[in-house]
Backbone as numpy.savetxt, mean C-alpha at the origin, in Angstrom:
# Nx Ny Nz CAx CAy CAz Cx Cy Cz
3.44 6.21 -5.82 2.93 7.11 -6.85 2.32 8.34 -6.20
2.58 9.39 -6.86 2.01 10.89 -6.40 0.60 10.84 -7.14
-0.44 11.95 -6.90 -1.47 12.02 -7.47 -1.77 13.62 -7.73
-2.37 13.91 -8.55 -2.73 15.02 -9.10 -3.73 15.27 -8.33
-3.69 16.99 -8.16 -4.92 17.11 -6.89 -6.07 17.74 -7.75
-7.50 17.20 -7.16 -8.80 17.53 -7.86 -9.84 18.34 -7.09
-10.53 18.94 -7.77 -11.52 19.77 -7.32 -12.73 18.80 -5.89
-13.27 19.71 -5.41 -14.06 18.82 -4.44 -15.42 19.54 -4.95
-15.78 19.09 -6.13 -16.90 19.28 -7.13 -18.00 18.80 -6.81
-19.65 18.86 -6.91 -19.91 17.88 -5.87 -20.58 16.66 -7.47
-20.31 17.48 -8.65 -20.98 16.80 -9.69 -19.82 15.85 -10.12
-19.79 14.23 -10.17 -18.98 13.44 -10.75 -19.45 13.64 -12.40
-18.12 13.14 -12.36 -17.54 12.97 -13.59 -18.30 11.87 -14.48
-18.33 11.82 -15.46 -18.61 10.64 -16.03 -18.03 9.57 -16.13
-18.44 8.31 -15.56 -17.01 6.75 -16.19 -16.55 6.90 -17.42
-17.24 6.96 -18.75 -16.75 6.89 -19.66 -15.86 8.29 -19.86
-15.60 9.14 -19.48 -14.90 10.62 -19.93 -13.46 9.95 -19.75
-12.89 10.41 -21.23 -11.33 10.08 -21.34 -10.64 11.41 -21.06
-9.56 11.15 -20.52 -9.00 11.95 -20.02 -7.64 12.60 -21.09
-7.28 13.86 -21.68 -6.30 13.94 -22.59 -5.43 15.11 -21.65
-4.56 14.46 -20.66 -3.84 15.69 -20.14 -3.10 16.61 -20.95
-2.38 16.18 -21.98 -1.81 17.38 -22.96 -3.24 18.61 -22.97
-4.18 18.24 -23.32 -5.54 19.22 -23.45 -6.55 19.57 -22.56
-7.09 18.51 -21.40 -7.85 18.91 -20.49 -7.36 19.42 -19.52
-8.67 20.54 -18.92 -8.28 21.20 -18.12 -9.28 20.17 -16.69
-7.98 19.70 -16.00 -8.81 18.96 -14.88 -9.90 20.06 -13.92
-10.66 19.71 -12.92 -11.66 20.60 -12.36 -10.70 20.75 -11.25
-9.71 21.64 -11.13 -8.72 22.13 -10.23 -9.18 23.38 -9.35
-9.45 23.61 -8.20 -9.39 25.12 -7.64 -8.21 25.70 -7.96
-8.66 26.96 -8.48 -7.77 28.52 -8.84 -6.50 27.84 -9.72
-6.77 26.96 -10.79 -5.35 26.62 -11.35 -5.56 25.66 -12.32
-4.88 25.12 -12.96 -4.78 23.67 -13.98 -3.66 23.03 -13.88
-3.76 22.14 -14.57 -2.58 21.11 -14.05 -2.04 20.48 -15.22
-1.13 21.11 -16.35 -0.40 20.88 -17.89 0.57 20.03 -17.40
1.04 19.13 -18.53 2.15 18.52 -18.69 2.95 19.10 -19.96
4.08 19.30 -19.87 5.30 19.47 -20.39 6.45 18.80 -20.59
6.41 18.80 -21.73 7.74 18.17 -22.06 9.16 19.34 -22.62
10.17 18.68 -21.86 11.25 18.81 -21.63 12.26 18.09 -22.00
13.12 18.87 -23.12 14.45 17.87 -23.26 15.71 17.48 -22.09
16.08 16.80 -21.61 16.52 16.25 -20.35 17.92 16.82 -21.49
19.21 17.48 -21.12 20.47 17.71 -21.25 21.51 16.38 -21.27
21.25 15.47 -20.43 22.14 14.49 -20.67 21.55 13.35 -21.13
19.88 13.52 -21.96 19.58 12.38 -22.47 19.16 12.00 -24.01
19.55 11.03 -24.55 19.39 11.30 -26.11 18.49 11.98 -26.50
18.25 12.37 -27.60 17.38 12.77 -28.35 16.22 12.58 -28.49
15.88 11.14 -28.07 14.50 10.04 -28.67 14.06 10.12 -26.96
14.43 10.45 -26.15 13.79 10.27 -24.76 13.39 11.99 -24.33
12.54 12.55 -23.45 11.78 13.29 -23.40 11.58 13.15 -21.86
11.56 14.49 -20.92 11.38 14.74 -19.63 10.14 14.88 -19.59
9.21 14.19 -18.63 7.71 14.61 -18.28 7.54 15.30 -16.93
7.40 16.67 -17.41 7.05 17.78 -16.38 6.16 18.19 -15.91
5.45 17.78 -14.56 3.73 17.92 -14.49 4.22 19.97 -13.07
3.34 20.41 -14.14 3.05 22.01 -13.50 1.96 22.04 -13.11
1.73 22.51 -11.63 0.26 23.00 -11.43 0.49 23.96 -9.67
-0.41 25.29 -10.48 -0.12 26.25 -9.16 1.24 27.02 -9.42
1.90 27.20 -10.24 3.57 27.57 -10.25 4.76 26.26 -9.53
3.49 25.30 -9.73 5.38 24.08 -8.79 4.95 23.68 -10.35
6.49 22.57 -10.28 7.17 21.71 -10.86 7.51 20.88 -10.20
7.07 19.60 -11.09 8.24 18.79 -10.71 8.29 17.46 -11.75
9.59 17.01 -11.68 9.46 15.81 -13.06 9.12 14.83 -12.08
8.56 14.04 -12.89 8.41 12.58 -11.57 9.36 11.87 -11.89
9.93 11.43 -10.35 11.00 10.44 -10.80 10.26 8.67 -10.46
11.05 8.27 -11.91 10.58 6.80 -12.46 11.17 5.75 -10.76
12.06 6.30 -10.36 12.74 5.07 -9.69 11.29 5.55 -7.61
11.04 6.40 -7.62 9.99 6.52 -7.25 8.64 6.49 -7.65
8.46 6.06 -8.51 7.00 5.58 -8.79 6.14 6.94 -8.84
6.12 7.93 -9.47 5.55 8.82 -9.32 4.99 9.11 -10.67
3.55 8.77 -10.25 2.75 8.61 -12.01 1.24 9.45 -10.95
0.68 10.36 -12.09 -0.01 11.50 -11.04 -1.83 11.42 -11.57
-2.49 11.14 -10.74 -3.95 10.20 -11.14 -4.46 11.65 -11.57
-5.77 11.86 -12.62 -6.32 12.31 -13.51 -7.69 11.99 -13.06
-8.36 10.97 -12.74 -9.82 11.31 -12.27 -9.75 11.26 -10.74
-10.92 12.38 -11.22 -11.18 12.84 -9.42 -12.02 11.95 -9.17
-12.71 11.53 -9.86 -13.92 10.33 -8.78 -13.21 9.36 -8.22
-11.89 8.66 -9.00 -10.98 7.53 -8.14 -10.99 8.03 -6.64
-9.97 9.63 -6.66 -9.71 10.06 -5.54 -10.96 10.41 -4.68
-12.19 10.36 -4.83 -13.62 10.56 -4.22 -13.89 8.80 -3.92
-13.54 7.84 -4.31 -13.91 6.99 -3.74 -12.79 5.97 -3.07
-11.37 6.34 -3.01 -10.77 6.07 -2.12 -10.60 6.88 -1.13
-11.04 8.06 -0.84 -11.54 8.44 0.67 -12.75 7.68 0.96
-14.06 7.71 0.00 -14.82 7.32 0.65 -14.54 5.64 1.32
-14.08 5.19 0.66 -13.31 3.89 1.33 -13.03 3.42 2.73
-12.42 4.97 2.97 -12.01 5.12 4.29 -12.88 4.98 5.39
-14.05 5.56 4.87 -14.73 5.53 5.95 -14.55 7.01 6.72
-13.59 7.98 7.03 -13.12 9.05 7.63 -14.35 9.43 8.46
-14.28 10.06 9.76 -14.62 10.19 10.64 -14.13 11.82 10.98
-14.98 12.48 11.46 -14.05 13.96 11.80 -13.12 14.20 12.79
-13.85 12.65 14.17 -13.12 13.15 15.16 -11.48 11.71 14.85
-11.54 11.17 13.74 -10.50 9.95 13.51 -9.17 10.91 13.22
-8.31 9.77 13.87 -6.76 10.26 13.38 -6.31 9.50 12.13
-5.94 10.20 10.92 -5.77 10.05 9.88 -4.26 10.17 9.36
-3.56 9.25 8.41 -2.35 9.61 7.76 -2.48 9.29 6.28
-2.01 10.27 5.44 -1.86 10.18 3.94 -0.72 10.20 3.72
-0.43 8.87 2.90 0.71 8.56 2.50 1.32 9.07 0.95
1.92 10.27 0.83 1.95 10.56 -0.37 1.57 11.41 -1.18
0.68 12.35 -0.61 0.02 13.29 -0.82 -0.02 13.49 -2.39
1.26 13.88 -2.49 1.83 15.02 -4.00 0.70 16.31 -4.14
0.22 16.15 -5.15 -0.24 17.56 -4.99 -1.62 17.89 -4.53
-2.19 17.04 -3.78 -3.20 16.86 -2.73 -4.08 16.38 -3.44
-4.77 15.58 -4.41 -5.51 14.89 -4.93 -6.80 14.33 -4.03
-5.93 13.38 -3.12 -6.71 12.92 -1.51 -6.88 13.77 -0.67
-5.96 14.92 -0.81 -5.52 15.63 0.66 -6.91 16.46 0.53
-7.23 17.01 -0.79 -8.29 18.20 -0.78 -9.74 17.77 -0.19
-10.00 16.16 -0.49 -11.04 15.71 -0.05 -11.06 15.15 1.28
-9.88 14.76 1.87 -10.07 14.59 3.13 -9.96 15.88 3.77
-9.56 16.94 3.48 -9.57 18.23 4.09 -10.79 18.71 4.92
-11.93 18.12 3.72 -13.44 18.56 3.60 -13.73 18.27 5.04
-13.55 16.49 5.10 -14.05 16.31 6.79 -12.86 15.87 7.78
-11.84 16.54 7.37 -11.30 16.03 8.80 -10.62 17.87 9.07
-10.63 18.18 10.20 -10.21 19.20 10.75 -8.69 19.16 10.92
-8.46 18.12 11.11 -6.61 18.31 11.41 -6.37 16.37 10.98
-5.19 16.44 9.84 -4.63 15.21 10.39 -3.03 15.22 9.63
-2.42 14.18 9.41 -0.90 14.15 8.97 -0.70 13.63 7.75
0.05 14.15 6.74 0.96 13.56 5.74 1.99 13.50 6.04
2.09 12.15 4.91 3.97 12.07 4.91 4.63 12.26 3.12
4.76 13.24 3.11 5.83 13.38 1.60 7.35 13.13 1.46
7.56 12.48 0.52 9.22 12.31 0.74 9.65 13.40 -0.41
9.05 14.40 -1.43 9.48 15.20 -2.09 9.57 16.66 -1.48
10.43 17.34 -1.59 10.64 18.46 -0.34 9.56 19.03 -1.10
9.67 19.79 -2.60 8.91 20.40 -3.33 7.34 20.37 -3.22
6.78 18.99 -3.20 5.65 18.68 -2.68 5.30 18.79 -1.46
6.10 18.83 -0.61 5.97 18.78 1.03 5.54 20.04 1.35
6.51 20.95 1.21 6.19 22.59 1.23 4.77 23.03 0.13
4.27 22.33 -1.06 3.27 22.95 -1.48 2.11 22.11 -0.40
1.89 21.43 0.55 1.07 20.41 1.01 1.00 21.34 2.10
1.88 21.88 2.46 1.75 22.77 4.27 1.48 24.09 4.26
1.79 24.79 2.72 1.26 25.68 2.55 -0.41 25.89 1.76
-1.39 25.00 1.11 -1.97 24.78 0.58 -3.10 24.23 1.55
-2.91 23.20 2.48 -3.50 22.59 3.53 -2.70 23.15 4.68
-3.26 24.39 5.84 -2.68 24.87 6.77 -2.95 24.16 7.75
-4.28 22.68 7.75 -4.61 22.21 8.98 -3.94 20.61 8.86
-3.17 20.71 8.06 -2.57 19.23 7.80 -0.84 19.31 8.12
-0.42 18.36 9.20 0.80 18.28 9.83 1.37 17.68 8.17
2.33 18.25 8.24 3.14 17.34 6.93 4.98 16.98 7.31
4.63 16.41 7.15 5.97 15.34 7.57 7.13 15.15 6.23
8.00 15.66 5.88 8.65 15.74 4.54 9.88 14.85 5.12
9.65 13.70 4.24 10.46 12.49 4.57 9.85 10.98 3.96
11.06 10.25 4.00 10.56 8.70 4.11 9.61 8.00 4.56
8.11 7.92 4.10 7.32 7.32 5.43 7.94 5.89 5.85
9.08 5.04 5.48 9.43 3.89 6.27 10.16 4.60 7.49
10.78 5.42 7.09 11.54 6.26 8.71 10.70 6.38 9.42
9.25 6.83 9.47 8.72 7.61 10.11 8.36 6.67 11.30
7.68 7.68 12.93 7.28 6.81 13.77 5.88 6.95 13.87
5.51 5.66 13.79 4.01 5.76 13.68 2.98 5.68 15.35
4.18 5.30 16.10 3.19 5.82 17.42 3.37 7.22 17.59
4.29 7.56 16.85 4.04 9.35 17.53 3.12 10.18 16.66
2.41 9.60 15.71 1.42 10.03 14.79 0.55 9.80 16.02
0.39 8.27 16.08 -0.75 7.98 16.53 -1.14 8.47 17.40
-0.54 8.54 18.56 -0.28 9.43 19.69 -1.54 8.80 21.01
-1.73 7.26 20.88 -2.42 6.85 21.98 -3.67 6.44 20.90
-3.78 6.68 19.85 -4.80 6.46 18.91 -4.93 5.41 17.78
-5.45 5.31 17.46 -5.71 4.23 16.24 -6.40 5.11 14.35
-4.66 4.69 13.58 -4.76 5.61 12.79 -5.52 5.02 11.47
-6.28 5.82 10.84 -7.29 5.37 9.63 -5.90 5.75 8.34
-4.69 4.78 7.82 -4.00 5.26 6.73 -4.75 5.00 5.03
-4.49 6.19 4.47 -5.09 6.30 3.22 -3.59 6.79 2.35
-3.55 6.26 0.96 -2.28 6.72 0.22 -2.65 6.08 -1.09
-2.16 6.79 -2.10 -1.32 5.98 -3.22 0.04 5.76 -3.15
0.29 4.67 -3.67 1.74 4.30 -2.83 2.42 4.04 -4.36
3.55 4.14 -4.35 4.90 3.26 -5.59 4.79 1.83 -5.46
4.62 1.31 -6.50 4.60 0.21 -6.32 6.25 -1.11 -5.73
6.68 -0.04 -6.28 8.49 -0.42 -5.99 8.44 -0.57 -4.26
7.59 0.21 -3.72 7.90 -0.44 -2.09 6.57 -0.55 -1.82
5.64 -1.54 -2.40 4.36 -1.49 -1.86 4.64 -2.43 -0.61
5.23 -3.57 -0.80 5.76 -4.47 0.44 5.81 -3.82 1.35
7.29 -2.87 0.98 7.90 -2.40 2.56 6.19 -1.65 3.30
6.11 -0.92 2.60 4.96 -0.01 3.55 4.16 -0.47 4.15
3.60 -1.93 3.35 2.09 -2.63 3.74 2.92 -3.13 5.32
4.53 -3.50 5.20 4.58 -4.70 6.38 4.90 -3.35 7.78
5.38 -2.73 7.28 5.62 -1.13 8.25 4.29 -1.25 8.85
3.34 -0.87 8.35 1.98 -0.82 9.12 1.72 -2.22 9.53
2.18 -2.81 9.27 1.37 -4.73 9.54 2.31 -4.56 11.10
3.81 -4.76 10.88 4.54 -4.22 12.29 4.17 -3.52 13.63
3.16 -2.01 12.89 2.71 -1.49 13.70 0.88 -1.34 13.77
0.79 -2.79 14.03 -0.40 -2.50 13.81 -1.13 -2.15 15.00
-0.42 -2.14 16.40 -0.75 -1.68 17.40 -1.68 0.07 17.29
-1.12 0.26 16.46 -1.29 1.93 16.49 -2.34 2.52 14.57
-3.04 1.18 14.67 -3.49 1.32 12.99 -5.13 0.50 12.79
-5.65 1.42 12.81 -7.23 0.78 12.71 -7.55 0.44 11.17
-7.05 0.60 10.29 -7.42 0.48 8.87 -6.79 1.07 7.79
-6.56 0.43 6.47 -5.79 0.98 5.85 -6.18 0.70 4.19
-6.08 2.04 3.11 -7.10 1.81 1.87 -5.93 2.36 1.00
-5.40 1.66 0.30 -4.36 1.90 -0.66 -4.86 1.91 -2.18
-3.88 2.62 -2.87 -4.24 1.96 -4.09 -2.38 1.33 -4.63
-2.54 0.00 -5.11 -1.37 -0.28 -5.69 -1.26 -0.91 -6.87
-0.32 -1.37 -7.15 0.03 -2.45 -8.36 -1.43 -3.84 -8.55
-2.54 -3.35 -9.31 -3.27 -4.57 -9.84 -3.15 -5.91 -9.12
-1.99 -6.41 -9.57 -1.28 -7.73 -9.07 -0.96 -8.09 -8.09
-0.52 -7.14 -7.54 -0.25 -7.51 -5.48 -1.60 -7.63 -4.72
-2.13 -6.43 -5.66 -3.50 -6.50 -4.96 -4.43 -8.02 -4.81
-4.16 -8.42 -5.71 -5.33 -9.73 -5.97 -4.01 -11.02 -5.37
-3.06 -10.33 -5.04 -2.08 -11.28 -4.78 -2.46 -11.41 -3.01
-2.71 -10.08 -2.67 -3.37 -9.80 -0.92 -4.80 -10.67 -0.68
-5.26 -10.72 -1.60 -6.79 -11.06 -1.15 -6.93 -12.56 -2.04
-6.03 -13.21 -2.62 -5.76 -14.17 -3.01 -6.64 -15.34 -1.92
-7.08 -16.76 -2.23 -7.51 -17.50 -1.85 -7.07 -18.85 -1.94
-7.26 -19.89 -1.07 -6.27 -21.05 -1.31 -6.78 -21.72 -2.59
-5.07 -22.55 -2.93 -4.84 -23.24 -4.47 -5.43 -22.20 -5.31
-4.71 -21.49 -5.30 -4.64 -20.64 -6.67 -3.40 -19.91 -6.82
-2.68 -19.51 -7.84 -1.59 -19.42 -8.27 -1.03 -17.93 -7.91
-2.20 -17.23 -7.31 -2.02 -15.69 -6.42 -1.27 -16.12 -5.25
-2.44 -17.32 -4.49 -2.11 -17.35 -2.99 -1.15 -17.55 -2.23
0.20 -17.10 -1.88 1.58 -17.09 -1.13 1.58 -16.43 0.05
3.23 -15.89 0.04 3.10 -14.94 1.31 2.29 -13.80 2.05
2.72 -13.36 0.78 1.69 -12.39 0.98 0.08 -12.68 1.49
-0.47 -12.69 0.93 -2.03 -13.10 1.19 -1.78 -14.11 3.09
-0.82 -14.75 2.93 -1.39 -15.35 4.36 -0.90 -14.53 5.57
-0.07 -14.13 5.35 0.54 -13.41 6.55 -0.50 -11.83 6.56
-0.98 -11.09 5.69 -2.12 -9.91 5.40 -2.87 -10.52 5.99
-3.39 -11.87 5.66 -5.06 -12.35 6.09 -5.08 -12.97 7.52
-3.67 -13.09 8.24 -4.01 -13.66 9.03 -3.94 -12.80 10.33
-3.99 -11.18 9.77 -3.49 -10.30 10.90 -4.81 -8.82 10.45
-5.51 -9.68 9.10 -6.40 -8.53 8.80 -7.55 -8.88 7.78
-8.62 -8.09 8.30 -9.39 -8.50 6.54 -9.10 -7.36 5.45
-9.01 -8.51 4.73 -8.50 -7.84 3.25 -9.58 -7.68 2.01
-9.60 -6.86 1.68 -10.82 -6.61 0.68 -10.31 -5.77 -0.80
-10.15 -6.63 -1.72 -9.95 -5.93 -3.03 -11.13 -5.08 -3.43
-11.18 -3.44 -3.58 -12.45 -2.68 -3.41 -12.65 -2.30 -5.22
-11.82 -2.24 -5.91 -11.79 -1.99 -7.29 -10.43 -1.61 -8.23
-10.88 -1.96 -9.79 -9.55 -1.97 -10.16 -9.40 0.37 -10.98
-8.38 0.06 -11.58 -8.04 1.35 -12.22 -7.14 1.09 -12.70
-7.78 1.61 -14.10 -7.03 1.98 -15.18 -5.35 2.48 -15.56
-4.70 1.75 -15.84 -3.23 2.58 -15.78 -3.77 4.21 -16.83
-5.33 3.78 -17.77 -5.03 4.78 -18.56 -5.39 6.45 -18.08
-5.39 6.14 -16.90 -6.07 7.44 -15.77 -4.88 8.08 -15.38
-3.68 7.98 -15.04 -2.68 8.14 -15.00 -1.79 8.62 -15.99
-0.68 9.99 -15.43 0.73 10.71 -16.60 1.48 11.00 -15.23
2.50 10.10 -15.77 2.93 9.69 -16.55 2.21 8.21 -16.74
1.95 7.36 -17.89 1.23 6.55 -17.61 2.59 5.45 -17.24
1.43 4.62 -16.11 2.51 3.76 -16.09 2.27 2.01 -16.53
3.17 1.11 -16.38 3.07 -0.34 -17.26 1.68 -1.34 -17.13
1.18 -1.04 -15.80 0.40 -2.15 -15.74 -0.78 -1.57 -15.02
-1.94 -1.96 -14.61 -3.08 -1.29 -14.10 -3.13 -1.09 -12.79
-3.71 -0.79 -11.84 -3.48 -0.59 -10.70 -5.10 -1.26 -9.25
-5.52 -0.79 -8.45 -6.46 -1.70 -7.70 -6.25 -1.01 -6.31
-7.57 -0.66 -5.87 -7.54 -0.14 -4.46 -7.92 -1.62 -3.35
-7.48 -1.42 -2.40 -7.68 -2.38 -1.78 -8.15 -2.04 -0.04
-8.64 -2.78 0.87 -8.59 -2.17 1.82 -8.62 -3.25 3.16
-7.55 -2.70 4.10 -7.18 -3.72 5.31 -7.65 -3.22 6.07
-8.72 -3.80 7.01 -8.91 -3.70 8.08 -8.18 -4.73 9.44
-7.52 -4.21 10.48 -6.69 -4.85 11.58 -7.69 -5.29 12.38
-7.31 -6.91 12.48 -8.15 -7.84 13.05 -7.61 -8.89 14.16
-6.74 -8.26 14.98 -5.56 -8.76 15.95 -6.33 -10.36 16.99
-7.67 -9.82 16.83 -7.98 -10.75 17.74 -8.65 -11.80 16.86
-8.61 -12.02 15.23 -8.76 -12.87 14.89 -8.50 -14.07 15.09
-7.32 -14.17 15.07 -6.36 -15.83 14.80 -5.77 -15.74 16.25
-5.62 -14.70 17.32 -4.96 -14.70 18.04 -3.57 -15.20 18.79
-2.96 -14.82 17.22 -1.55 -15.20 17.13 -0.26 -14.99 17.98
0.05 -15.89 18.83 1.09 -15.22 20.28 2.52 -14.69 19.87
2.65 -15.50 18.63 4.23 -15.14 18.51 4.07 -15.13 17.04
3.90 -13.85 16.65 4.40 -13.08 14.85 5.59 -13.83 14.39
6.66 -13.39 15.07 7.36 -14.16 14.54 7.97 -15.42 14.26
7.45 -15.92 14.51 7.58 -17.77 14.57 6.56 -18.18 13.22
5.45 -17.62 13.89 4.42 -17.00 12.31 5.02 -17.19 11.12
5.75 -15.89 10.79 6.11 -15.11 9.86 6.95 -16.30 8.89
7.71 -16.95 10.32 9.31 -17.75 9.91 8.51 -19.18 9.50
7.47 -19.41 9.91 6.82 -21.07 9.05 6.39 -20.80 7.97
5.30 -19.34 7.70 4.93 -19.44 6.57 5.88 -19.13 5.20
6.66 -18.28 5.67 7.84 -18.03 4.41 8.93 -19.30 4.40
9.02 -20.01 5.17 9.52 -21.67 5.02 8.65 -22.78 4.17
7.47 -22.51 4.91 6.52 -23.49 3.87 6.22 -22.84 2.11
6.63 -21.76 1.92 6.12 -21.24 0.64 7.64 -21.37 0.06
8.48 -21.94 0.86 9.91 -21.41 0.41 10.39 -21.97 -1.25
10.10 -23.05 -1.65 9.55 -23.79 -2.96 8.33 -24.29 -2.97
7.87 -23.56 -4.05 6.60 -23.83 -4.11 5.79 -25.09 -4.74
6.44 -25.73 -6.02 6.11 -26.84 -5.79 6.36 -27.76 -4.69
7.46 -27.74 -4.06 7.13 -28.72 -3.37 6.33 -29.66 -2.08
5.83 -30.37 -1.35 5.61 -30.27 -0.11 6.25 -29.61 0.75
5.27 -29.58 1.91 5.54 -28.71 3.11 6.85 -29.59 3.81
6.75 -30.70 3.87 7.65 -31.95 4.30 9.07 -31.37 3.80
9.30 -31.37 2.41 10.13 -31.26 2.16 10.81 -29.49 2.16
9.45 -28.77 2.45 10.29 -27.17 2.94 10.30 -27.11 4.50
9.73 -28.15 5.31 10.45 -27.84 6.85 11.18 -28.46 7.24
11.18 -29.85 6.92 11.80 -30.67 7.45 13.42 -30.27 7.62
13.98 -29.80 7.32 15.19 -29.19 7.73 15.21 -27.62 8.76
14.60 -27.34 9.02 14.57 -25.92 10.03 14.03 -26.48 11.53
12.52 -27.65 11.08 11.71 -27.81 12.35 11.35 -29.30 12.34
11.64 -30.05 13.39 10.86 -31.57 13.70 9.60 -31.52 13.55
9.60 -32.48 12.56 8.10 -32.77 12.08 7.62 -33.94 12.64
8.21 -34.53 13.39 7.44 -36.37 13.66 6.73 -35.74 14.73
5.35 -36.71 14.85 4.19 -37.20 15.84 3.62 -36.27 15.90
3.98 -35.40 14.93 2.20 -34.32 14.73 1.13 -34.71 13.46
0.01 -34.63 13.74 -0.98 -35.16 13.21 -1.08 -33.75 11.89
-0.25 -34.28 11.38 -0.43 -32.83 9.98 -0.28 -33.70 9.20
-1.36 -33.54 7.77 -0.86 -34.39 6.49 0.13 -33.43 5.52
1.79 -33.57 6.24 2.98 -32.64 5.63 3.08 -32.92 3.92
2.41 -33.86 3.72 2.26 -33.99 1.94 1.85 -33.58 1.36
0.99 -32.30 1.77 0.29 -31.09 0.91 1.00 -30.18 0.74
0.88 -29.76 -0.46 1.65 -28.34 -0.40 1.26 -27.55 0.47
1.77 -25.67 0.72 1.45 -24.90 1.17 0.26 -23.95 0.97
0.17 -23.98 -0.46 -1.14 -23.32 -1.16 -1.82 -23.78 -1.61
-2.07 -25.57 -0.20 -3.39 -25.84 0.12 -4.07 -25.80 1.44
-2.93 -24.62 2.10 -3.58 -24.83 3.91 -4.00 -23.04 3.48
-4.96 -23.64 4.58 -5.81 -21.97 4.82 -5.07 -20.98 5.67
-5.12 -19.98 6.09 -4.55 -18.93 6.99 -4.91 -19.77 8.32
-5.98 -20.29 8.77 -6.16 -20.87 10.44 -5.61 -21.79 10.13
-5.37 -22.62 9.15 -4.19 -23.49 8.85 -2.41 -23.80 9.32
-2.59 -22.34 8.42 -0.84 -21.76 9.52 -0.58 -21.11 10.52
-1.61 -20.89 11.11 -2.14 -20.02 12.44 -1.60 -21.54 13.62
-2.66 -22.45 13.02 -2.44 -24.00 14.04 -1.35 -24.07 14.09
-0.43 -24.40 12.60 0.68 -25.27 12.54 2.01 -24.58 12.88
2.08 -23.08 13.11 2.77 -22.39 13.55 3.09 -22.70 15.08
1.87 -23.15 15.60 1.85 -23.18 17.44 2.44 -24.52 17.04
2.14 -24.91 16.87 2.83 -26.78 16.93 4.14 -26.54 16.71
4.61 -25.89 15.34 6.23 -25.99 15.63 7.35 -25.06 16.22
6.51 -24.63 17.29 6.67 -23.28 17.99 8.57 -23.61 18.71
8.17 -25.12 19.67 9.64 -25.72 20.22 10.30 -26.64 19.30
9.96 -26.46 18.04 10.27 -27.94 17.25 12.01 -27.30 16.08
11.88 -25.82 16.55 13.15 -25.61 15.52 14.75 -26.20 15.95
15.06 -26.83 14.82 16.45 -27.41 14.95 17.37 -26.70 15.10
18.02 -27.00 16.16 18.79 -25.87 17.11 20.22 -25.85 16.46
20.77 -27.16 15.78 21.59 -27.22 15.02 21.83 -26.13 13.52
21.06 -25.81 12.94 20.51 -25.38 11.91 20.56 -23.85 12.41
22.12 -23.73 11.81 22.35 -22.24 12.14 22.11 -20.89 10.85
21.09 -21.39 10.01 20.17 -20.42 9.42 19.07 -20.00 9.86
18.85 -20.50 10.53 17.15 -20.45 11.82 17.42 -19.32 12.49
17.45 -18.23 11.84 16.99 -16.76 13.13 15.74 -15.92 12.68
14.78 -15.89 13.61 13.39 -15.39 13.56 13.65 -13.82 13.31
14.14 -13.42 12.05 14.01 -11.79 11.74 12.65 -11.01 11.25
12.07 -9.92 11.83 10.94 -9.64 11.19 10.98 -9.36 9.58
């Protein structure tokens, strides 16, 4: 998701103030930010283009990118503050759009990087912010040690929810080069990350996040803050990289038990390994399900079936 960029005001807003983008004028420097509607040429009648203008750009958001554009500035004032930002920290914003985050991290950081994948947005981000590297592209393409550049990067974004996965595991991959990271995404993933055992959240997700980071659900938001609005509510969250937690030797062996043991979820663990990995003469009670072992849970039982995969069992390849 893109975000609408906001004034760096120092008076907040009120919680209760509803927001009517057809009519309010957000607290924008030198500009406002209207929505328009537009009849789309090749689309019926009953459907309607949503055109967000601000500054002389355009642009429609496209649905299959997740591009729904946030409306209060205090959200965007307290997912920087989230961050934590530092003046002398190396920083990446994922997403910019029309600098929403970018204007407030501007305030204290002297130089750092975006990544936009909309050219339109990219070019208003490098011309608008002259001390911000902007990167116009895919952030899954991108290389994140050459951001980092020997450093440890503080990432901040609103992200699409359509690849909240890919991005979270991109940085989980590289977490060599990533001191912390404050998103806002999909409601549901969120509480799905910070999920806790036996409960109907707690899966992949949550163990493989928790067992490489602390995870902290920081607050929810409103889908109704958001135009285009979108289906379901949304939730900032925030990872901090914790490598020497669990001190896990081999990720991927990791990776390949816990998405085996979650592989059906009712069933026992017995009956989701026992075909990939030898289970006899380890002291594990394999009759529990999976989303009743803790993260140091699968941290242990990962090392145990480290030599135990059935070599026969030519579906067994450890892919990240």
């Amino acid at each position: 998701m893109l975000i609408a960029k906001t004034s760096l005001r120092s008076k907040p807003t009120p919680a209760s103030t509803k927001f009517n983008f057809l009519q309010t004028h957000l607290p924008l420097p030198k500009g406002d930010v209207r929505l328009e509607r537009t009849e789309g040429f090749f689309q019926s009648l009953s459907q309607s283009i949503l055109k967000v203008s601000y500054q002389h750009r355009s642009i429609t958001p496209k649905k299959h990118r997740g591009q729904n554009f946030l409306l209060d500035p205090n959200i965007s004032h307290k997912i920087v503050e989230a961050a934590g930002l530092q003046p002398d920290d190396a920083v990446l914003e994922i997403g910019p759009g029309f600098g929403a985050l970018t204007a407030i991290i501007a305030a204290t950081m002297p130089h750092f990087t975006a990544v936009e994948v909309e050219p339109e947005l990219a070019k208003f981000i490098r011309e608008k912010f002259p001390q911000v590297t902007v990167i116009a592209g895919d952030f899954l393409d991108v290389n994140l040690g050459e951001i980092a550049a020997g450093r440890k990067l503080k990432v901040l974004g609103n992200i699409p929810y359509s690849i909240t996965t890919p991005i979270i595991f991109k940085l989980l991959d590289h977490q060599t080069h990533v001191h912390s990271i404050v998103l806002m995404i999909q409601d549901e993933v969120a509480r799905r990350l910070s999920a806790v055992p036996q409960t109907k959240e707690y899966g992949i997700l949550a163990v493989q996040l928790q067992a490489f980071t602390d995870v902290e659900y920081l607050f929810k938001v409103s889908k109704h803050v958001f135009k285009p609005k979108p289906d379901v509510d949304s939730a900032v969250v925030r990872l901090t990289m914790t490598p020497e937690k669990h001190r896990i030797t081999n990720p991927l062996q990791f990776k390949k038990v816990v998405r085996q043991s979650f592989a059906m979820r009712r069933k026992t663990l017995e009956n989701n390994l026992r075909k990939t990995f030898r289970l006899d003469g380890l002291d594990i009670d394999f009759k529990r399900r999976a989303e009743t072992f803790s993260v140091a849970e699968f941290v242990a039982l990962a090392q145990l079936l480290e030599d135990r995969l059935i070599s026969d069992d030519k579906t067994i390849v450890l892919k990240n």
